[in-house]
C-alpha positions as CSV (number, residue, x, y, z in Angstrom):
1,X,0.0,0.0,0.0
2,X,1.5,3.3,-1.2
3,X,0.6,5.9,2.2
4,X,1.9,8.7,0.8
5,X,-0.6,8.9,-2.3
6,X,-3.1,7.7,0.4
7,X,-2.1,10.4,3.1
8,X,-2.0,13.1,0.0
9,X,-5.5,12.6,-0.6
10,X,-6.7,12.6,2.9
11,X,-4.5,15.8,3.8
12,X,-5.6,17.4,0.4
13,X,-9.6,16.9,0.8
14,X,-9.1,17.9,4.5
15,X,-7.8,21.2,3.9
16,X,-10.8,21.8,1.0
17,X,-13.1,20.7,3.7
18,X,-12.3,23.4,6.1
19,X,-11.8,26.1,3.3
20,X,-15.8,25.0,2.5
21,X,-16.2,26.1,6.3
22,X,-14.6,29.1,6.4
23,X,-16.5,30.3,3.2
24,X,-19.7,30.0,5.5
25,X,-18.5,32.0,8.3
26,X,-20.4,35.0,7.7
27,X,-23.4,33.9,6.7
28,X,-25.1,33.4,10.4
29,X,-26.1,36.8,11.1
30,X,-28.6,35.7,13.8
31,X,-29.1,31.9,15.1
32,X,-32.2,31.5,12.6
33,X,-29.6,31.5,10.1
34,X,-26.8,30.0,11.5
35,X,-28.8,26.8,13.5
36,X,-31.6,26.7,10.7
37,X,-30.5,28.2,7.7
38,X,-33.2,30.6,7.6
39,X,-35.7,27.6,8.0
40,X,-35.9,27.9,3.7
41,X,-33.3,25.0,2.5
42,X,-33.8,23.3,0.2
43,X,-35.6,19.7,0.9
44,X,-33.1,17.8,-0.9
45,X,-30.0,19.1,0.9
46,X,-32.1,18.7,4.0
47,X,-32.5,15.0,2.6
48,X,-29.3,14.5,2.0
49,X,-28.1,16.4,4.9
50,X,-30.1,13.9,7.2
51,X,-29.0,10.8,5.2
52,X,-25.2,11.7,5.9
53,X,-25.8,12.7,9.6
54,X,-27.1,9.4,10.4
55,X,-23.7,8.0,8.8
56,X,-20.5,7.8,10.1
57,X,-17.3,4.8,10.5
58,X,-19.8,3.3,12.9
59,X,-22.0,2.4,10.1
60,X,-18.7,0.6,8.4
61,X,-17.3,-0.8,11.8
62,X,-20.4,-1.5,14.1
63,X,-22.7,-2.7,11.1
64,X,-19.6,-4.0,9.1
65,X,-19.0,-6.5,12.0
66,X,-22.1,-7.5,12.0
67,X,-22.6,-8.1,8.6
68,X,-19.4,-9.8,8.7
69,X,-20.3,-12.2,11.2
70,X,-24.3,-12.8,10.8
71,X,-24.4,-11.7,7.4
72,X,-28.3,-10.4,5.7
73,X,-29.6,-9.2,8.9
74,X,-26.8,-6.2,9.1
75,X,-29.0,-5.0,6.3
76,X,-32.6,-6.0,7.7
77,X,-31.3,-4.2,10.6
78,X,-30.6,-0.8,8.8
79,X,-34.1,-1.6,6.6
80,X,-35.4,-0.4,10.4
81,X,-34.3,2.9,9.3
82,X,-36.4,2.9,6.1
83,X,-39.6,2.3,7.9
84,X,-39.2,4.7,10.8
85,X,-37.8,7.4,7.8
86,X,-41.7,6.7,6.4
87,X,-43.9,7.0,9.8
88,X,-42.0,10.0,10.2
89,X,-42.6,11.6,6.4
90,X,-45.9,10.3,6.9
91,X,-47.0,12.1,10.0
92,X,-44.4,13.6,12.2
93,X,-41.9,15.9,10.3
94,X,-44.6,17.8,9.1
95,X,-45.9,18.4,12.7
96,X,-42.2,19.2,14.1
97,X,-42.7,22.1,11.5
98,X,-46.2,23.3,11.8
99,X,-44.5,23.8,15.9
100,X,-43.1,26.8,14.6
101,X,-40.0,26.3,17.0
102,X,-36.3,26.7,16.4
103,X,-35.2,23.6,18.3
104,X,-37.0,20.5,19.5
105,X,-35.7,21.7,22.7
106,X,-37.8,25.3,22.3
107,X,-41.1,23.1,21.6
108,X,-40.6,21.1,25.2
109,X,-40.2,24.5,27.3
110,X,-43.2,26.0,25.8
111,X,-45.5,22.8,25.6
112,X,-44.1,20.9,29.0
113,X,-42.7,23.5,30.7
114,X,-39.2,24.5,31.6
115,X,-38.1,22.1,34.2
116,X,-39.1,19.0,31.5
117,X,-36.9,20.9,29.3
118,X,-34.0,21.5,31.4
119,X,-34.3,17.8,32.1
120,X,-33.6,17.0,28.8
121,X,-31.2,19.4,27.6
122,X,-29.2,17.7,30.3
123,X,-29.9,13.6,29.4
124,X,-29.9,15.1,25.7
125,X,-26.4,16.8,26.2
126,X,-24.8,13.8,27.4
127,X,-26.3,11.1,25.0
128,X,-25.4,13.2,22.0
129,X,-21.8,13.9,23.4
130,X,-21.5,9.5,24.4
131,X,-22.9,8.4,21.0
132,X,-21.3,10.8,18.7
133,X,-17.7,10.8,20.7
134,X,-18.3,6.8,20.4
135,X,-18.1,7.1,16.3
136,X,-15.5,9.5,16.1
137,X,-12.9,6.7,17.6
138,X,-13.6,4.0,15.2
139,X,-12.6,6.5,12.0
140,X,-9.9,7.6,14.2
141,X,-8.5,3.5,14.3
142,X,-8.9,3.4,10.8
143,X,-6.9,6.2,9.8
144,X,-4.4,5.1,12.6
145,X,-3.9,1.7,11.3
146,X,-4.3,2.4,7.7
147,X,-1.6,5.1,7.8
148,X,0.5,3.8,10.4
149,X,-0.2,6.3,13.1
150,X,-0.7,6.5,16.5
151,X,-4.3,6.2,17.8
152,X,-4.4,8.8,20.5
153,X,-2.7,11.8,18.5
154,X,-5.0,10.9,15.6
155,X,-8.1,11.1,17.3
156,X,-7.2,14.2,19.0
157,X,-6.1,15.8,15.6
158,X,-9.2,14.7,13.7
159,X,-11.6,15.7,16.6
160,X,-10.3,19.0,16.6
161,X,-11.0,19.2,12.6
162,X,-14.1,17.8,12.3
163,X,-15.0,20.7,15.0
164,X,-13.5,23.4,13.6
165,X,-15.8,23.8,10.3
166,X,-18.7,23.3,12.5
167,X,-18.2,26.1,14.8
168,X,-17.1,28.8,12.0
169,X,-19.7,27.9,9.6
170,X,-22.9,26.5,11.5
171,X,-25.3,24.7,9.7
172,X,-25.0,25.4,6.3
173,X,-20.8,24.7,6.6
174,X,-22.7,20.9,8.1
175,X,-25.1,20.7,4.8
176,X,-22.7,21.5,2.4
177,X,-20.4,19.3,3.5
178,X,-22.5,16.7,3.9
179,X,-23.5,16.3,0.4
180,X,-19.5,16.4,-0.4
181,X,-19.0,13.3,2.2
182,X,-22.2,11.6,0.7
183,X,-20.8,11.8,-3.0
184,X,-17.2,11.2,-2.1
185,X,-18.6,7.8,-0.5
186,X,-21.0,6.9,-2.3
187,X,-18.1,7.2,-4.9
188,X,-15.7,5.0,-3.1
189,X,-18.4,2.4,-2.7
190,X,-18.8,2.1,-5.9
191,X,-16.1,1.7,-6.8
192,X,-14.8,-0.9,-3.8
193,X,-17.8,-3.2,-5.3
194,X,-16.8,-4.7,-8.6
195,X,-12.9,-5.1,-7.2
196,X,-14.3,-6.7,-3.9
197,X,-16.6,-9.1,-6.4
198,X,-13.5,-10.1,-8.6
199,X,-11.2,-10.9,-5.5
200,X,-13.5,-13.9,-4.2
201,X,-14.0,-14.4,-7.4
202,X,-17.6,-13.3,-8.9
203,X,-20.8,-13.9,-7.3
204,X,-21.5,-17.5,-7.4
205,X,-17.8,-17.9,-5.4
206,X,-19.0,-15.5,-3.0
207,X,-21.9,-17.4,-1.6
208,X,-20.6,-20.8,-1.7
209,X,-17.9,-19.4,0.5
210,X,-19.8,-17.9,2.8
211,X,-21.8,-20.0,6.2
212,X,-25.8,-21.8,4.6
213,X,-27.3,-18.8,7.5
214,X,-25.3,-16.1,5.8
215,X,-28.3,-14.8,3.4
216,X,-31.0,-15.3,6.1
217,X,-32.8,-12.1,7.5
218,X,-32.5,-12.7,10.8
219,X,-29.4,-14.6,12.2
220,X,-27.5,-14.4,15.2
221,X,-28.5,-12.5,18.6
222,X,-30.4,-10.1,16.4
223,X,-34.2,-12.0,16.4
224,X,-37.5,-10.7,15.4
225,X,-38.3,-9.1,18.4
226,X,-35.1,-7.5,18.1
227,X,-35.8,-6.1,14.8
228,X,-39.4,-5.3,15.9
229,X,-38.3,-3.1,18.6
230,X,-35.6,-1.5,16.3
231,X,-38.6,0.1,14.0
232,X,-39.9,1.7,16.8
233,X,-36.8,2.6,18.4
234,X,-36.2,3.9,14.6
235,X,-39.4,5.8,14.4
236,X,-38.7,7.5,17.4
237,X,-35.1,7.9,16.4
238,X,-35.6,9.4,13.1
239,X,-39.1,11.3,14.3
240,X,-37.4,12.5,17.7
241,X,-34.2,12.7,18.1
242,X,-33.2,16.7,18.1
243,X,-30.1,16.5,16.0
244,X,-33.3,15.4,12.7
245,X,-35.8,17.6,14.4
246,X,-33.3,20.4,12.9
247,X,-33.7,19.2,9.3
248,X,-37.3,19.1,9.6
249,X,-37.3,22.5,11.1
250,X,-35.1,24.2,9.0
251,X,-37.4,23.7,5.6
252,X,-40.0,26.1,4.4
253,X,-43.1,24.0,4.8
254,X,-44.8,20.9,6.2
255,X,-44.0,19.6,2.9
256,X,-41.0,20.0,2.6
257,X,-40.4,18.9,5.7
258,X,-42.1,15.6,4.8
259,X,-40.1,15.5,1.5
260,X,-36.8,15.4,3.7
261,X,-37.6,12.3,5.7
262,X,-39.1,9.9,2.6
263,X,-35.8,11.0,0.6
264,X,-34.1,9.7,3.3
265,X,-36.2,6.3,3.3
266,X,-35.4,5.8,-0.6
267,X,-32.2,6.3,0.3
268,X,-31.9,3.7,3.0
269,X,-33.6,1.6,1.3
270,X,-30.7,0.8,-1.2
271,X,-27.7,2.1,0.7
272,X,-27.8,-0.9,3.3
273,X,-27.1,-3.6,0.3
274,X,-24.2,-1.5,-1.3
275,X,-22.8,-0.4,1.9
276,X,-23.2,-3.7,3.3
277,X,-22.3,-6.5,1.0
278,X,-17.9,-5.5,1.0
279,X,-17.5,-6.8,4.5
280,X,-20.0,-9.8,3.8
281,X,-17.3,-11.0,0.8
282,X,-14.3,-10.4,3.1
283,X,-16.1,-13.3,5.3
284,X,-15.8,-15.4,2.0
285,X,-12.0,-14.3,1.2
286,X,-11.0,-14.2,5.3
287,X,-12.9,-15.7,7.7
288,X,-11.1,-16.1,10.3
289,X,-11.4,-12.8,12.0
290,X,-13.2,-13.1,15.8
291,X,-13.8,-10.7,18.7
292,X,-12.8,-7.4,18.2
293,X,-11.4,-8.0,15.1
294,X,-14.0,-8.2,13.2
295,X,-14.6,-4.0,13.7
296,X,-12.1,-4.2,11.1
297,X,-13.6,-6.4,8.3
298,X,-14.7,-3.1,6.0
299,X,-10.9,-1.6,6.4
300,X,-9.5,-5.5,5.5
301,X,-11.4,-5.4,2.6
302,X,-10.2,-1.7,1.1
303,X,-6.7,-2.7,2.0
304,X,-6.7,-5.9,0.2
305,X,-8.4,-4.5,-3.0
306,X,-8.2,-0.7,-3.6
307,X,-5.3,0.7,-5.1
308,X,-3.1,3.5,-3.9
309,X,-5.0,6.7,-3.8
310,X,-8.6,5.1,-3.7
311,X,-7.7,3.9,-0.2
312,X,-7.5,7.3,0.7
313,X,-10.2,8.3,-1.0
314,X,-12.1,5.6,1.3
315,X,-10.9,6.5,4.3
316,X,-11.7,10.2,3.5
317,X,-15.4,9.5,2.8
318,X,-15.2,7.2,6.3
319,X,-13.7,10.0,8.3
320,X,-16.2,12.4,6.8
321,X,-19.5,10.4,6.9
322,X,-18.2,10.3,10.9
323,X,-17.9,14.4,10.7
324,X,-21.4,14.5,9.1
325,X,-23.3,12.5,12.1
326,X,-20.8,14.2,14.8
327,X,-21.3,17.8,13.6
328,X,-24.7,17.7,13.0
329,X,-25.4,16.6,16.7
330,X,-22.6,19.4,18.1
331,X,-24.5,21.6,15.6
332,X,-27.8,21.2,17.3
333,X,-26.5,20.7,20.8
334,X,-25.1,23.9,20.5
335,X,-28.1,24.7,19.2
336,X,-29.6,24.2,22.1
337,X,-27.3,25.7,25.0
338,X,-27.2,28.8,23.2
339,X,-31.1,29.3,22.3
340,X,-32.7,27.6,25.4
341,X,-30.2,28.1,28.1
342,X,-28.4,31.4,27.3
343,X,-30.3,33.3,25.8
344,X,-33.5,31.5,27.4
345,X,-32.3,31.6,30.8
346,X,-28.7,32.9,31.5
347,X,-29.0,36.3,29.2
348,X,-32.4,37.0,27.7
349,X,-31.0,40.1,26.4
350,X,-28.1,39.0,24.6
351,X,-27.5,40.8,21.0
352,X,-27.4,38.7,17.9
353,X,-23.4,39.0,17.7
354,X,-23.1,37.5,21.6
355,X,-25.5,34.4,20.5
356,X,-23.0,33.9,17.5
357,X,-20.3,33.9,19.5
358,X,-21.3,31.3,22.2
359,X,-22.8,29.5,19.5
360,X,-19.4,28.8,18.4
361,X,-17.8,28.6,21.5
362,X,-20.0,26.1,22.9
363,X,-19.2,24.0,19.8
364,X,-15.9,24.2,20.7
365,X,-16.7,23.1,24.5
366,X,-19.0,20.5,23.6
367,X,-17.1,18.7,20.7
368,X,-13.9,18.4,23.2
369,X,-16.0,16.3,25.3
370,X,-16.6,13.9,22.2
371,X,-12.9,13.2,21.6
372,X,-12.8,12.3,25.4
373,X,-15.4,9.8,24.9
374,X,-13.6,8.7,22.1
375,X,-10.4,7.8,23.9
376,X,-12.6,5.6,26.1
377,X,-14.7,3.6,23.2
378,X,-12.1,0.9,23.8
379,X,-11.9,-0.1,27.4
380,X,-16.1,-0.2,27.6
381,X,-16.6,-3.1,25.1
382,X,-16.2,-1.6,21.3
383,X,-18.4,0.5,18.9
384,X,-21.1,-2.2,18.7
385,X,-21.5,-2.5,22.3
386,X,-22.0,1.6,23.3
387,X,-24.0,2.4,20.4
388,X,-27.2,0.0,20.5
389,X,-26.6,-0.1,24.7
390,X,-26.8,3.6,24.3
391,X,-29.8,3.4,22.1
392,X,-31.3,1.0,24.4
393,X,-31.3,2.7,27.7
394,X,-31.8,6.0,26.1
395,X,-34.0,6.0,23.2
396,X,-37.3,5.5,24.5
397,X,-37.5,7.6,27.6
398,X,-35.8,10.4,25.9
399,X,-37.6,10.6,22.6
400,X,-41.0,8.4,22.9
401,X,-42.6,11.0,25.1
402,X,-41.4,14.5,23.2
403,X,-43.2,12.7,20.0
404,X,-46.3,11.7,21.8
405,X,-46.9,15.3,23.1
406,X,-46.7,16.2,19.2
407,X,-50.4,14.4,19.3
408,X,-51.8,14.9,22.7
409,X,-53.6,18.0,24.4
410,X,-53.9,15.9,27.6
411,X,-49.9,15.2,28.4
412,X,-48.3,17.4,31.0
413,X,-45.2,18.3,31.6
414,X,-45.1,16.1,35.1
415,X,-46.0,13.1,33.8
416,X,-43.5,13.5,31.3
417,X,-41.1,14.1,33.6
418,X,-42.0,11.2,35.6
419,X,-42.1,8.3,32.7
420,X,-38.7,9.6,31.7
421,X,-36.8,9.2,34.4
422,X,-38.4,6.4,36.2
423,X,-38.3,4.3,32.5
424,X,-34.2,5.7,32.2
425,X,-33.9,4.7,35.9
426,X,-35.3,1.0,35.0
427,X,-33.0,0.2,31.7
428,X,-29.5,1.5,33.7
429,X,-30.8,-1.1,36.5
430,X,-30.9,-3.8,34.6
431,X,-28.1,-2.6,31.8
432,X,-25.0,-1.5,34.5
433,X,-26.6,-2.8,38.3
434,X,-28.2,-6.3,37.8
435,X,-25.2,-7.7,35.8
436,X,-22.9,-6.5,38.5
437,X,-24.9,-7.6,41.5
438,X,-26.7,-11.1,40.3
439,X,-24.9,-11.7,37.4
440,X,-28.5,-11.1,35.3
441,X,-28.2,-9.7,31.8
442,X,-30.8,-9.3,29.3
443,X,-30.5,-10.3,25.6
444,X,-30.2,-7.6,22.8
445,X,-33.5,-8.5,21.6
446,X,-35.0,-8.2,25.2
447,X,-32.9,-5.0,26.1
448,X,-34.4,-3.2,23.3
449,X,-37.9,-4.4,23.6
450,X,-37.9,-3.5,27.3
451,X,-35.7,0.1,26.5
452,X,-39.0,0.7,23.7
453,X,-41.9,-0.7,25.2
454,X,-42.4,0.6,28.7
455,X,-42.2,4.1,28.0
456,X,-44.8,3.1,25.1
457,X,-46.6,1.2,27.4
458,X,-46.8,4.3,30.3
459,X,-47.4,7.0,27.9
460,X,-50.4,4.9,26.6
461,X,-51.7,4.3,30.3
462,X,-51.4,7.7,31.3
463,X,-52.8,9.0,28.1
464,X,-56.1,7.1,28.9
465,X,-56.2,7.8,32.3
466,X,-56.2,11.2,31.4
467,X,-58.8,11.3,28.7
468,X,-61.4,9.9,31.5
469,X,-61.2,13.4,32.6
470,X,-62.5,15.2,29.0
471,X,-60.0,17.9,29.9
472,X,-57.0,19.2,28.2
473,X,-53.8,19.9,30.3
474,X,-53.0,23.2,31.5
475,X,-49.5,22.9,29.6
476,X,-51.2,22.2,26.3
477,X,-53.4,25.4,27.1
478,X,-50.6,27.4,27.4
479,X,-48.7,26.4,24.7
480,X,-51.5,27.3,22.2
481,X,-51.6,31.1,24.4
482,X,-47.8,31.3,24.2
483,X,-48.2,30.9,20.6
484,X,-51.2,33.0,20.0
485,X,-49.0,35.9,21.7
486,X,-46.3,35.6,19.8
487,X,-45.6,38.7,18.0
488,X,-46.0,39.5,13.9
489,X,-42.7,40.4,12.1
490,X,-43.2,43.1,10.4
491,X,-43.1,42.7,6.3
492,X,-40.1,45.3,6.3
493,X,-38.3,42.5,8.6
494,X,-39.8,39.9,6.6
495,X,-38.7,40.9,3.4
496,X,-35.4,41.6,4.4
497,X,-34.8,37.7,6.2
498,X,-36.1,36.1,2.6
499,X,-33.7,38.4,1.1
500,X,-30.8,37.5,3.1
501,X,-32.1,33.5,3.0
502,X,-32.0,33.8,-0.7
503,X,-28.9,35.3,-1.3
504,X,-27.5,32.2,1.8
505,X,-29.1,29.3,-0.7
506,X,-27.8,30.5,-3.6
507,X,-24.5,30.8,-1.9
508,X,-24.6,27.3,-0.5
509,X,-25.7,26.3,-3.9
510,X,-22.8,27.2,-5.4
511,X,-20.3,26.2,-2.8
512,X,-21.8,22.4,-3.1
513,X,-21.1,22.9,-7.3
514,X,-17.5,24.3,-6.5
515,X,-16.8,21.1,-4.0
516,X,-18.4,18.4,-6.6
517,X,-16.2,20.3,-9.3
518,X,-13.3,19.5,-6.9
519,X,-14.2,15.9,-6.1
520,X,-14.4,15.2,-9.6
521,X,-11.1,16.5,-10.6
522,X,-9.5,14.6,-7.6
523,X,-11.1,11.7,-9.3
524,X,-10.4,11.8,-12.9
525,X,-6.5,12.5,-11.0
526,X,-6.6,9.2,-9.4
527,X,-8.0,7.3,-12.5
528,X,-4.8,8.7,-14.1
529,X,-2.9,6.9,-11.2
530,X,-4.2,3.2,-10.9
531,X,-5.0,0.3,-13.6
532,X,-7.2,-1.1,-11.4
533,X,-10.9,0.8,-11.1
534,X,-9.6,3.1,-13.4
535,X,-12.7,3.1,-16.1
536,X,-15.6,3.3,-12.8
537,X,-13.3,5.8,-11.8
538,X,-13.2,8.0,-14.6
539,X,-17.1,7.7,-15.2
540,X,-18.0,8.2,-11.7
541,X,-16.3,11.5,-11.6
542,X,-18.2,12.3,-14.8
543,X,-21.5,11.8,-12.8
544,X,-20.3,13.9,-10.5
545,X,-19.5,16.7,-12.8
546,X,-23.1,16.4,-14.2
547,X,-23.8,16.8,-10.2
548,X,-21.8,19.8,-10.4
549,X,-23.3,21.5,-13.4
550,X,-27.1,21.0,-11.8
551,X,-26.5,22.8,-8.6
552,X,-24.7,25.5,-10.5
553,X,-27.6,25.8,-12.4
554,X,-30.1,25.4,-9.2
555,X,-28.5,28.2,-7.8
556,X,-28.6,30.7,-10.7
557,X,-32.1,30.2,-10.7
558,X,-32.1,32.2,-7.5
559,X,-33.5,35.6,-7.8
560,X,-31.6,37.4,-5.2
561,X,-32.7,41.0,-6.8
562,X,-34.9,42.7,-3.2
563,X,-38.3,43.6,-3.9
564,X,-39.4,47.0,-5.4
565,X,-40.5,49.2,-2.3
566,X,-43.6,51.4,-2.8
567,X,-41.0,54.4,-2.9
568,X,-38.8,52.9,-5.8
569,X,-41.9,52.0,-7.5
570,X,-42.9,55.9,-7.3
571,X,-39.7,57.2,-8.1
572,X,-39.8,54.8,-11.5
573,X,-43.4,55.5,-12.3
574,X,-43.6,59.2,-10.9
């Protein structure tokens, strides 16, 4: 393996990545802009935006082990993500928008109150800074091993970059970037495919090699109730989680707003078999991999088959993807601290230019604690373990009961309160206590069901309970007064934001045709370079010029010209 071409690339699309982020830096003139772009982007960057932010090197090591070892189910697993992208598209994306809030965080204070919401900012806070910390260490072993580096400096160093474009550019710098790392991958995917098929040998050598279970859509610890529980853990996930709330929010419309979340069910509806089936053949060229080890099935196959160059190129996209998911959550829990604790609670006063600033500093603050808890991934178990243990404990009590209060005018803000922490309480008892002090542990299957179900189960019970009453809850009440209040821009002000959200779109637009320009060059470069891949190489990066030219075109389309005012119309028509 040549690491110098390898480390050229990944130094080389680094440095553009950052550039992208400084371009953005003064285009947040006030937090609508700079956490939700104005709430007008486009629904396909939104889309894709999304897609990429649930990515990351945990989607190559965490589900590339287990495709690796169980085989199909890897990608029935991911199809989870598909179904809860469609009850979300379906029937709660568009009600995220209709809230009219900033932050899924803003829509708790003002329809549960402000202790529920502190609550959650805090369990919020700490998940996002575990799960996304967790997937910054497995791109960081990659690049380590790949390049022959040291682990520790290299996850320091490439925590500190993947924060750095974050803070500067807010969320159109995450966006635009994000559609970069999804073509750059999607590239290298492509183009890892037909070598990895002609290694083993086509496709008829591939699954003779390979265990009778291999193809079978549930295998392994990963059962039906398993995969039963992940849809709803999924449509929670997808529907609730804050770091997606953002894309729905940051739309123009309910219907774009539904738009995002079914492009993002299309998309993951095909990605799992291409992503999926490299580490799958490496169990038919290399089997022998166990424990640990087999985190490292996805980088074993790009090793043994890409050529110089390409393996950068792979390890870029893998290192990116992980940027995407970890910048989009230290986007919104930025977000969050500085719209719904400093300026909601520490300085109600604070000018648009103090909000920017501890909008970025906070990203600073909070994305330090994610390369801590990336220097810990490996004493607590591996990738696999902390993400769906994470999801487990957390997903239900933390998300089930924000989506439900979407829907009901009888939920309050202390029962809320009260099923979330006693249903968190219950899943760290039997996750962390009853292993330790009986030496009971529950199954995957059965730690998801139980992580899903009983907040279901309460928020269903005290739903009914309620509705015996035929009242609605004071908190609801207040909500719909808090929102009657609010006050009317004026159209001066309101002509003056589409202006500026105009001119940031067609901005962004052209950015994302500049950075697919790039990618394509660095492409049609490496095809120059290798013998092998060179023809999917070439036409790939010919796609991606086509890519190029469309949002170019997108963005000229953009009429950025302000509105005649009733004196310029006077003055021209005296």
């Amino acid at each position: 393996m040549n690491t110098t071409i390898d480390t050229a690339v990944i130094v080389i699309f680094s440095a553009f990545v950052l550039v992208i982020g400084m371009l953005f830096a003064r285009t947040g003139r006030n937090l609508k802009s700079f956490f939700a772009g104005g709430e007008a982007v486009p629904w396909f960057i939104g889309g894709l935006s999304l897609f990429m932010s649930f990515f990351s090197a945990g989607t190559f090591v965490a589900w590339g082990s287990i495709a690796y070892k169980y085989g199909w189910v890897a990608i029935t697993i991911q199809w989870t993500m598909c179904i809860g992208a469609i009850i979300t598209g379906l029937w709660l994306a568009p009600r995220w928008k209709k809230t009219g809030a900033l932050t899924a965080a803003e829509f708790i204070r003002k329809r549960l109150g402000l202790p529920v919401q502190k609550t959650y900012i805090f369990i919020f806070t700490l998940v996002s800074i575990f799960i996304k910390g967790s997937v910054l260490y497995p791109v960081a072993k990659l690049v380590s091993v790949s390049l022959s580096l040291p682990l520790v400096p290299t996850t320091i160093g490439l925590g500190i970059f993947m924060i750095a474009y974050t803070a500067v550019g807010g969320l159109w710098a995450v966006m635009v970037t994000d559609i970069l790392q999804f073509v750059v991958l999607s590239a290298a995917v492509f183009i890892l495919m037909p070598l990895a098929f002609d290694k083993v040998g086509g496709f008829d050598a591939f699954t003779q090699k390979v265990p009778a279970t291999f193809f079978e859509p549930l295998n392994g610890e990963y059962t039906f109730g398993f995969v039963l529980a992940f849809i709803f853990y999924h449509i929670a996930y997808i529907g609730g989680n804050w770091t997606f709330v953002q894309r729905y929010t940051s739309v123009d419309s309910p219907k774009s707003a539904r738009k995002v979340a079914f492009l993002f069910a299309g998309l993951y509806l095909v990605s799992p078999i291409i992503w999926m089936l490299p580490p799958m053949i490496y169990k038919a060229i290399n089997p022998s991999l166990v424990g640990l080890d087999t985190e490292n099935a996805y980088l074993e196959i790009c090793r043994l088959v890409l050529p110089p160059g390409l393996l950068g190129l792979m390890l870029t996209g893998m290192y990116f993807s992980t940027s995407a998911s970890a910048n989009t959550a230290l986007n919104v829990v930025s977000a969050v601290f500085t719209n719904d604790i400093y300026k909601g609670i520490i300085n109600p006063g604070a000018t648009d230019r103090q909000l920017i600033r501890v909008a970025r500093l906070s990203s600073w603050g909070f994305g330090m604690g994610m390369i801590g808890i990336a220097l810990l991934v490996p004493y607590v178990g591996g990738i696999v373990e902390v993400v769906l243990s994470i999801g487990a404990v957390t997903g239900g009590p933390l998300l089930a009961p924000a989506i439900w209060a979407l829907f009901s005018k009888r939920q309050t803000g202390r029962t809320t309160l009260w099923i979330t922490c006693s249903t968190l309480g219950l899943n760290l008892v039997f996750k962390l206590i009853l292993p330790v002090l009986i030496g009971f542990k529950l199954s995957r299957a059965e730690e998801m069901v139980m992580g899903m179900g009983v907040p279901i189960l309460l928020l269903a019970i005290a739903e009914w309970l309620a509705s015996r009453q035929t009242t609605v809850s004071a908190d609801y009440l207040r909500c719909v007064q808090e929102k009657a209040d609010t006050p009317v821009i004026s159209s001066d002000d309101a002509a003056s934001e589409a202006l500026e959200t105009k001119r940031q779109n067609r901005f962004g637009l052209k950015v994302i045709a500049g950075a697919l320009a790039f990618t394509a060059l660095m492409l049609l470069g490496l095809s120059l370079l290798t013998a092998q891949g060179a023809g999917v190489t070439a036409l790939i990066a010919i796609l991606i010029l086509c890519g190029a030219a469309f949002s170019w075109f997108a963005a000229l389309r953009i009429q950025v010209l302000p509105e005649p005012t009733p004196l310029m119309r006077e003055v021209n028509h005296p």
